[in-house]
C-alpha positions as CSV (number, residue, x, y, z in Angstrom):
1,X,0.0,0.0,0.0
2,X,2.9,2.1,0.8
3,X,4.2,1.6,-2.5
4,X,1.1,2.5,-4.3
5,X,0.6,5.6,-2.3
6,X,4.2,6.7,-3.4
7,X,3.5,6.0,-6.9
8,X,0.6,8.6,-7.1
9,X,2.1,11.5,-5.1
10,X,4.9,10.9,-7.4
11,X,2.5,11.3,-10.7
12,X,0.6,14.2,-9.0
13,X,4.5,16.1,-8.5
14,X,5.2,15.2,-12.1
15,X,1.6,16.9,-13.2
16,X,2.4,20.3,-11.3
17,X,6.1,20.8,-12.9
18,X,5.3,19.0,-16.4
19,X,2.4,21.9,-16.0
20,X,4.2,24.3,-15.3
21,X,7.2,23.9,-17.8
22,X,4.3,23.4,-20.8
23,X,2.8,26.6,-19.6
24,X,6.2,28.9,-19.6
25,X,6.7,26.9,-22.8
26,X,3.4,28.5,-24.2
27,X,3.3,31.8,-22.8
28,X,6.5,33.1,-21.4
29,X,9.1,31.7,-22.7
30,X,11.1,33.9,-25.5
31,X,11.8,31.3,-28.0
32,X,8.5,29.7,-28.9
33,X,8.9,25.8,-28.9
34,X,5.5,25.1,-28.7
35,X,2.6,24.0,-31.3
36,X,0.2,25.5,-28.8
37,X,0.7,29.5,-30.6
38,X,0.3,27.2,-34.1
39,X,-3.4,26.5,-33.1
40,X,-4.1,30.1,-31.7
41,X,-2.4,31.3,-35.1
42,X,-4.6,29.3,-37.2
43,X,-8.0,30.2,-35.2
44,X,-7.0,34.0,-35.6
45,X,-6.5,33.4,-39.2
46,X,-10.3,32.3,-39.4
47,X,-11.3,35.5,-37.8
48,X,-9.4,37.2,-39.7
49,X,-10.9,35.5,-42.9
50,X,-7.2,34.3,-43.8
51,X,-5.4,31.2,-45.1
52,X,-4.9,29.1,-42.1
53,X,-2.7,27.2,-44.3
54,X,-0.5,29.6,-44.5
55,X,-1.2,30.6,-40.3
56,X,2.5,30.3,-38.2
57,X,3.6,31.1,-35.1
58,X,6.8,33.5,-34.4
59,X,8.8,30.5,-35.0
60,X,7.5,29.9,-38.5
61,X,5.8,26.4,-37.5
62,X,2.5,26.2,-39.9
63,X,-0.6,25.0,-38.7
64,X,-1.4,21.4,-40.9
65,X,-4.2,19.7,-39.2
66,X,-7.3,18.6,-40.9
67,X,-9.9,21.6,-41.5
68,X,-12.4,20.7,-38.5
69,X,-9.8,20.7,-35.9
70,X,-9.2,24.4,-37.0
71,X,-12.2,25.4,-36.0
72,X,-11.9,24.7,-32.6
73,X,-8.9,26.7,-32.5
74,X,-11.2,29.6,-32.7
75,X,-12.0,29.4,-29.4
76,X,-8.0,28.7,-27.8
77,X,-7.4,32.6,-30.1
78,X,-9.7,34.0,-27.9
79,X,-8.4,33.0,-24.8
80,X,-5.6,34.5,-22.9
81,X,-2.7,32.8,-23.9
82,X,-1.5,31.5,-20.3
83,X,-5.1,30.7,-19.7
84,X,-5.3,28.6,-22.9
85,X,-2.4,26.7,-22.8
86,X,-3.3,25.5,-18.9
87,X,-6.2,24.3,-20.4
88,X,-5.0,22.7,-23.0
89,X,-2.2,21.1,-20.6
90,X,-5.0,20.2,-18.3
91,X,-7.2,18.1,-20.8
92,X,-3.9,16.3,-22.4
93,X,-3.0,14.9,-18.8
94,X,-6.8,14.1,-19.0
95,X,-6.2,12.3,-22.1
96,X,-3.3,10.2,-21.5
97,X,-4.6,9.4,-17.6
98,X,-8.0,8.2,-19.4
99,X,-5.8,6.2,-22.2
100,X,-4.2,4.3,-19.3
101,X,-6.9,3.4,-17.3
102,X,-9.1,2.3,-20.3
103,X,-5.9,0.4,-21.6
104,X,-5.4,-1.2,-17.8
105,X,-9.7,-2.1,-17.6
106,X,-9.0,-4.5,-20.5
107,X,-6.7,-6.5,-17.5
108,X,-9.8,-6.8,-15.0
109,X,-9.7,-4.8,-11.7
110,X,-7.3,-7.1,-9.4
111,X,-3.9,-6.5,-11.1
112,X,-4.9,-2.6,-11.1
113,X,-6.2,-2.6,-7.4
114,X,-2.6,-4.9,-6.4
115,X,0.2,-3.0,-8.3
116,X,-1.1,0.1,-9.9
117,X,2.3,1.0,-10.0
118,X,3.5,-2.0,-11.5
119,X,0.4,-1.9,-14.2
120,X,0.4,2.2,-14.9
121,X,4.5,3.1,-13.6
122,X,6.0,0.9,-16.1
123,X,4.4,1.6,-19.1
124,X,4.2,5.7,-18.1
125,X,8.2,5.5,-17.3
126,X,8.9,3.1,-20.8
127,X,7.2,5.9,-22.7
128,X,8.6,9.0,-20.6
129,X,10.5,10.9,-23.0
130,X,7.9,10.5,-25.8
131,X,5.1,11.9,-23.5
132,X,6.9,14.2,-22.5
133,X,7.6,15.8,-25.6
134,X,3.9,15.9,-26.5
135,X,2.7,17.5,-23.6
136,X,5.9,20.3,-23.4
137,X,5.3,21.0,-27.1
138,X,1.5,21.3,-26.4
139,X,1.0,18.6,-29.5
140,X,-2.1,16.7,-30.8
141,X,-0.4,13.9,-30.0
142,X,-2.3,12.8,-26.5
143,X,-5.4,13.3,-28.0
144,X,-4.9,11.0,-30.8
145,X,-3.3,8.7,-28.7
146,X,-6.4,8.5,-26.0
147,X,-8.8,8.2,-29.4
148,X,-6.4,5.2,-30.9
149,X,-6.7,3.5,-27.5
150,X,-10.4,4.0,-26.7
151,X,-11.5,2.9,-30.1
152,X,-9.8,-0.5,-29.2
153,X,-11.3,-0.7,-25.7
154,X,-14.7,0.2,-26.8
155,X,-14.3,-2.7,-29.6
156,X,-13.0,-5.3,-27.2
157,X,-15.5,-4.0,-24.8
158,X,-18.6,-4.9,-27.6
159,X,-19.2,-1.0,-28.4
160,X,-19.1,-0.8,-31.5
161,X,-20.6,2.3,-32.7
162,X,-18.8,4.0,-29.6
163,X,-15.8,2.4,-31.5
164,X,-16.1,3.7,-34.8
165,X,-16.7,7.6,-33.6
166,X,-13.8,7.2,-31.8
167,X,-11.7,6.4,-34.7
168,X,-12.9,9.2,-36.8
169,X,-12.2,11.0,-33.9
170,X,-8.5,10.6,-34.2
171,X,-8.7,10.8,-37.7
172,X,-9.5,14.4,-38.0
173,X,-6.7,15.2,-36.2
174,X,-3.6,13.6,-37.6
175,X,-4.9,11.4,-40.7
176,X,-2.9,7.8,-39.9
177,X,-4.8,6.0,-37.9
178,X,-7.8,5.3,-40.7
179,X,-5.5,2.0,-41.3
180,X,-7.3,0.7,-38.4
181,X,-10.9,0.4,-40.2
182,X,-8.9,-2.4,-41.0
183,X,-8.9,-3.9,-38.2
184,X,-12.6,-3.8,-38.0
185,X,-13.2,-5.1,-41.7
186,X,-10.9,-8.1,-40.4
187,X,-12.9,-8.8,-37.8
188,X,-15.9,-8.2,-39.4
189,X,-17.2,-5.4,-37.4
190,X,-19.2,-3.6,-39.6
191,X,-21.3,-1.4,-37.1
192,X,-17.8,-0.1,-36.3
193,X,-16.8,0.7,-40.3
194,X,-20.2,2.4,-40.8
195,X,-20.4,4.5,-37.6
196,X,-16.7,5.7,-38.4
197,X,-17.8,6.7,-41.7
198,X,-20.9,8.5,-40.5
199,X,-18.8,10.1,-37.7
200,X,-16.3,11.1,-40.4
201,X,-19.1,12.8,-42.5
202,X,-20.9,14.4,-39.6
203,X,-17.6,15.7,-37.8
204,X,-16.1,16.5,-41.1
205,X,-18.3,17.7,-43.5
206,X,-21.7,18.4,-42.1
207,X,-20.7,20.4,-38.7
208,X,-17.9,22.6,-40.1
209,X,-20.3,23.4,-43.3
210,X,-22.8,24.7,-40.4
211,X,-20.5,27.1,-39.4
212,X,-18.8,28.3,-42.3
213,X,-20.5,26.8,-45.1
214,X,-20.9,24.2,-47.6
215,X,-18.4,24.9,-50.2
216,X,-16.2,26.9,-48.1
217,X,-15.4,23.6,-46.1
218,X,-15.4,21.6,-49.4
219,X,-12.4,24.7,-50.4
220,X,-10.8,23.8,-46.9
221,X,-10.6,20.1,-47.2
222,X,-8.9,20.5,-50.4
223,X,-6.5,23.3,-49.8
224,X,-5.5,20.3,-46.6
225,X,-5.1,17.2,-49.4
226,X,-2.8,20.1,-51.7
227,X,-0.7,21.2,-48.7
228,X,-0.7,18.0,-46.7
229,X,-2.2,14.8,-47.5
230,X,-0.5,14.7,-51.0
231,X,2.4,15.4,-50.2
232,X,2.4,13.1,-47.4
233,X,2.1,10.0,-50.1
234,X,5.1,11.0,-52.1
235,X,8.0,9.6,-52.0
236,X,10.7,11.8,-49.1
237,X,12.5,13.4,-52.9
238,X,9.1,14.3,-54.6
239,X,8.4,16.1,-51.0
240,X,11.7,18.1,-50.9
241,X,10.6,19.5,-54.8
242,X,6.8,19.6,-54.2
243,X,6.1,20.5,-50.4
244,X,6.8,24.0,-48.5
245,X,6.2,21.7,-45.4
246,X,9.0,19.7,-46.0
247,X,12.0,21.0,-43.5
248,X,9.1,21.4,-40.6
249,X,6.9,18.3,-40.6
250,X,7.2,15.7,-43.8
251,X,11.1,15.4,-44.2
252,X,10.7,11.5,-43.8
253,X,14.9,11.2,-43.0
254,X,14.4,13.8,-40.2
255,X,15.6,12.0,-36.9
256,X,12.5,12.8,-34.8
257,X,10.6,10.9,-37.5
258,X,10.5,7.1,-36.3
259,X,8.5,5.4,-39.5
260,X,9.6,2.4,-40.9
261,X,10.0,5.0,-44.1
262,X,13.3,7.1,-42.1
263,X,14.0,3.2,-41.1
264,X,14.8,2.1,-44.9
265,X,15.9,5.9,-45.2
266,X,18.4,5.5,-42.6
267,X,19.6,2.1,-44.4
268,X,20.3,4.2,-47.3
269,X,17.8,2.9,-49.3
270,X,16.1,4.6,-52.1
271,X,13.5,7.0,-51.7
272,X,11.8,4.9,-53.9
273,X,12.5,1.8,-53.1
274,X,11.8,2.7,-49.3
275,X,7.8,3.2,-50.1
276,X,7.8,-0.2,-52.0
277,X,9.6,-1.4,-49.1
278,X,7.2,-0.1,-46.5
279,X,4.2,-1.0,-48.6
280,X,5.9,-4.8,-48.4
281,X,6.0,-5.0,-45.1
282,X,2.8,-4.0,-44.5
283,X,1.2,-6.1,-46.3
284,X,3.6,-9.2,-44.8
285,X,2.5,-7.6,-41.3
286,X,-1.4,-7.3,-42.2
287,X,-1.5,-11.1,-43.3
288,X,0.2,-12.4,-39.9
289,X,-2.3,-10.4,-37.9
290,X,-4.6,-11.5,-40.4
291,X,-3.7,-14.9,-39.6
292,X,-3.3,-14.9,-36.0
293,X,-7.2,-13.3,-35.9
294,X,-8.3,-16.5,-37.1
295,X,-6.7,-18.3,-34.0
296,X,-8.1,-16.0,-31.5
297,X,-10.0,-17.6,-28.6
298,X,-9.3,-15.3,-25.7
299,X,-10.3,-11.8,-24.9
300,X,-6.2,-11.7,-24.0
301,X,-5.4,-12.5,-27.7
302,X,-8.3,-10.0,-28.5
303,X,-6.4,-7.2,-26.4
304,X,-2.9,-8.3,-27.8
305,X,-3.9,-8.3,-31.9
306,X,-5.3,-4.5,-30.8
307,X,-2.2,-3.6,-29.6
308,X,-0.3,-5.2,-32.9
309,X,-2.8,-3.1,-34.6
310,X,-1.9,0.1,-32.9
311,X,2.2,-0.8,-33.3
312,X,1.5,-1.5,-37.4
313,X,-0.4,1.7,-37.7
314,X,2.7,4.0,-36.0
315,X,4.7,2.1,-38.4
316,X,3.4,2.4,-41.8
317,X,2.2,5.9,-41.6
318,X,4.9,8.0,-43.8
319,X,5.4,10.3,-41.1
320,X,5.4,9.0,-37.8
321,X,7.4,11.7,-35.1
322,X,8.4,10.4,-31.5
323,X,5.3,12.1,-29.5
324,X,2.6,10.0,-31.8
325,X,4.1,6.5,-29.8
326,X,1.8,7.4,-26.6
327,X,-0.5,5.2,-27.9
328,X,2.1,2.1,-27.1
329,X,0.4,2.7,-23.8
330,X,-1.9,0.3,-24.9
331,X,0.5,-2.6,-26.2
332,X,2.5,-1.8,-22.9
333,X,0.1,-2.5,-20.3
334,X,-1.5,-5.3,-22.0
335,X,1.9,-7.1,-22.5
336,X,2.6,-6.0,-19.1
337,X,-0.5,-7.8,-17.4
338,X,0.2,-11.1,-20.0
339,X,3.2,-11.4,-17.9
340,X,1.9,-10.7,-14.4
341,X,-0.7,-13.4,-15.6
342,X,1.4,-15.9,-16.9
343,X,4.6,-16.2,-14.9
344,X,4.3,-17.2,-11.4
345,X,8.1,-17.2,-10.4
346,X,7.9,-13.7,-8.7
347,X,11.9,-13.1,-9.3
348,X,11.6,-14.5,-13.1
349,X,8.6,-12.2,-13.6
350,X,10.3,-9.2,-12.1
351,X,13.4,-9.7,-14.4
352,X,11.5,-9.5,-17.7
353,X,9.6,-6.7,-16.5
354,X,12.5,-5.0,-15.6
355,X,14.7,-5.9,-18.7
356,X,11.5,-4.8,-20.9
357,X,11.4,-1.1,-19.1
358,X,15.0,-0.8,-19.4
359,X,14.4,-1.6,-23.1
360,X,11.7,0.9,-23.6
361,X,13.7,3.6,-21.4
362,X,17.1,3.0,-23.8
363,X,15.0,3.7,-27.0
364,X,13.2,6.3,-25.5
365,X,16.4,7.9,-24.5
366,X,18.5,7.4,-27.5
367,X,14.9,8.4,-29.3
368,X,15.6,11.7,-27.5
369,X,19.3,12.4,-28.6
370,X,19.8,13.5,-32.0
371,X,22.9,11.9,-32.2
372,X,21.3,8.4,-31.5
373,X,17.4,9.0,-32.9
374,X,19.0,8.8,-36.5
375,X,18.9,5.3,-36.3
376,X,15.3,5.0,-35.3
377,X,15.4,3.5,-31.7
378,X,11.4,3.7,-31.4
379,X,10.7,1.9,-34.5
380,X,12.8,-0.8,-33.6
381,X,11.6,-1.2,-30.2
382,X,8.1,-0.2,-31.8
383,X,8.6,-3.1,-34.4
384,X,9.5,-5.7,-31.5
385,X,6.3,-4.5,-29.3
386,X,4.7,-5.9,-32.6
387,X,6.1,-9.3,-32.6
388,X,5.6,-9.7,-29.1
389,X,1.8,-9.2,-29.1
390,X,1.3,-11.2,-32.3
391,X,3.7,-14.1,-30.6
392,X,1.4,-14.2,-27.8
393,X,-1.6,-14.4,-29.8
394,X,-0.3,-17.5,-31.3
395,X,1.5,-18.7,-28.7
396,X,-2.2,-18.4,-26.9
397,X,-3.8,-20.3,-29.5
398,X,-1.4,-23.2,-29.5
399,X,-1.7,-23.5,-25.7
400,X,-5.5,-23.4,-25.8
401,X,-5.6,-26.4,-29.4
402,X,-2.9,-28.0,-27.0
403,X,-5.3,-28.4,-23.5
404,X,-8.0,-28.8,-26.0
């Protein structure tokens, strides 16, 4: 108990001084290394009736997020800056606290009641610098990382609908993670695919048209694809010739990008030859998972193939930066309550959980040095996370064909 208690006066002093370094960060710092003054730029651009494609901080950082995103940026303009950005700080804690806890429920409540420092500390320490980064930089990222995880937790959890809104959810603020509708085709979840693509429609094309009409949102969606989306899809050269976003966000060879893209980059392969590579491997990565579904006869392996999911998606995106890996949290505590589950030696249980934190910490570090991150630490470790919850799914299928 003693332990536990520790643990969260721990997290509560991390909250206050995380808090108040995002803040500064935001509002008083002189150099602004923030995306928070990106969103307040864009939503005074809309006032203004300007391009908020062409909306930048002091800095020069542009805003590129989806067009319904913008619009709640509106409101952050408004706002005293300070003010805002404690608020925004305040509902990104929110979102990664909520991620964990959903991501933990999927264990049942005894593990979380016994060690909640074993079941949230280990996971929240493997991904330290990567959260971090997120919330000192104000970024999306914890957001789409709490709509990643909830729209696996409300499909394990038979919540479909529920499921699907939470994908488009995340969707409309970085574009990625609509590779996990295939997920739900896979499994057949069709109330999940249609309420996605009725969330996606309402959120993104009725609502905004409401407030600043019909073909002024149409205009907005595709001034996003010119500047963003298809660029995104080139290959890294065609970006460098084609993109005035290339040196800020879709540089693919950049070290803070972690994508199995800057992996191939990093191995000197070609440009071209990298996309063919990635498209390869995700299709070789799709048919595993593919095939492990079909052996599925735990809620466990159903938990595990979620978290393979959420791995494969971080991986194949073109652009995948360090502070979009939150959503390991997921993979992390569910592979983290397989092994309180399955290994009863206490001292052999406490040496792979400690040899797997050390792993996660090392990438994260090297992740956070730019001498080191060129060689893509997180996709590596990201990339094993992925084998290990698809070994477990078979592995877990074999046991139960061999008791059987």
């Amino acid at each position: 108990m003693r332990s536990n208690r520790q643990f969260y006066v721990f997290i509560a002093i991390c909250v206050v001084i995380f808090g108040w370094l995002a803040i500064y960060r935001a509002a008083f710092n002189s150099i602004e290394r923030t995306d928070y003054t990106v969103y307040t730029a864009a939503g005074q651009a809309i006032i203004d009736g300007r391009d908020m494609y062409l909306a930048e901080n002091a800095r020069g950082w542009r805003y590129v997020y989806p067009p319904p995103f913008a619009i709640l940026t509106v409101a952050l303009a408004r706002m005293p800056l300070a003010l805002g950005a404690l608020l925004w700080y305040l509902l990104a804690i929110a979102s990664i606290g909520a991620a964990a806890v959903m991501s933990a429920a999927l264990l049942g409540g005894a593990p979380i009641r016994r060690q909640p420092w074993l079941i949230y500390g280990l996971p929240l320490l493997g991904l330290s610098a990567v959260l971090m980064s997120g919330i000192l930089r104000s970024q999306a990222s914890p957001f789409v990382s709490f709509f990643m995880i909830a729209t696996c937790c409300f499909h394990l959890k038979g919540r479909p609908v529920a499921a699907g809104f939470s994908l488009a959810c995340a969707v409309l603020l970085k574009v990625f993670p609509i590779v996990l509708i295939i997920h739900f085709v896979m499994r057949r979840q069709w109330r999940a695919v249609l309420a996605a693509a009725a969330a996606l429609a309402l959120l993104g094309i009725v609502l905004p048209s409401l407030y600043w009409g019909w073909q002024f949102n149409l205009d907005q969606i595709a001034r996003w694809i010119d500047v963003v989306g298809h660029p995104a899809v080139m290959e890294n050269t065609e970006r460098a010739l084609n993109s005035s976003l290339y040196s800020q966000l879709l540089d693919a060879a950049k070290p803070r990008n972690q994508s199995l893209e800057a992996l191939f980059l990093t191995l000197h392969v070609p440009a071209a030859l990298a996309r063919q590579a990635v498209a390869a491997c995700a299709a070789v990565m799709l048919a595993v998972m593919w095939a492990a579904s079909r052996r599925i006869t735990s809620r466990m392996q159903k938990s595990l193939l979620c978290g393979a999911f959420i791995c494969w998606s971080l991986l194949v995106s073109p652009i995948a930066e360090g502070h979009y890996f939150g959503a390991l949290l997921l993979p992390l505590i569910v592979l983290i309550g397989c092994a309180d589950q399955d290994i009863a030696q206490q001292r052999r249980k406490t040496r792979y959980l400690a040899i797997g934190t050390a792993c996660m910490a090392l990438a994260m570090a090297l992740t956070w040095l730019a001498e080191t991150s060129i060689w893509r630490p997180l996709c590596i470790v990201t990339l094993a996370l992925w084998l290990l919850c698809v070994g477990l799914v078979w592995r877990g299928a074999a046991s139960h064909s061999g008791s059987a």
